[in-house]
C-alpha positions as CSV (number, residue, x, y, z in Angstrom):
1,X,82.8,98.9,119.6
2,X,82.3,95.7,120.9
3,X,81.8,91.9,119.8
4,X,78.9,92.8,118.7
5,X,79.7,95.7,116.7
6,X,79.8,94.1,113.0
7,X,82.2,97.0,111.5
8,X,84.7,96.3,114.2
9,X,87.7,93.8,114.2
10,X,86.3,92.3,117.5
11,X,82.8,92.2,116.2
12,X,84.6,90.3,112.8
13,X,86.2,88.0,115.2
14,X,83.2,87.0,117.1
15,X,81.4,86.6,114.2
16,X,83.8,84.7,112.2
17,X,83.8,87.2,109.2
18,X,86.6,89.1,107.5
19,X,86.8,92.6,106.1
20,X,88.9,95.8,105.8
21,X,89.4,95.7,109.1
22,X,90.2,92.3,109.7
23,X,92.3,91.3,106.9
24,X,92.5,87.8,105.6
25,X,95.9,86.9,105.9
26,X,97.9,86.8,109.0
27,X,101.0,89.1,109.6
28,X,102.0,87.9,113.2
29,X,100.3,87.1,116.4
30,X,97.6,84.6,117.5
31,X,97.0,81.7,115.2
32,X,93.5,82.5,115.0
33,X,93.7,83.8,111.5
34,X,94.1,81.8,108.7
């Protein structure tokens, strides 16, 4: 549940991967995501 938790969004961020719960493509918000 963390950033280093790989099957959560934070854990995606940190790692710089994507996945069903961290989408692809941006909706709104920071303009981290591509």
């Amino acid at each position: 549940m963390g950033k280093g938790d790989k099957r959560s969004r934070r854990g995606k961020i940190n790692r710089g991967t994507y996945g069903n719960r961290r989408p692809h493509h941006r909706r709104k918000g920071s303009g981290k995501e591509q």
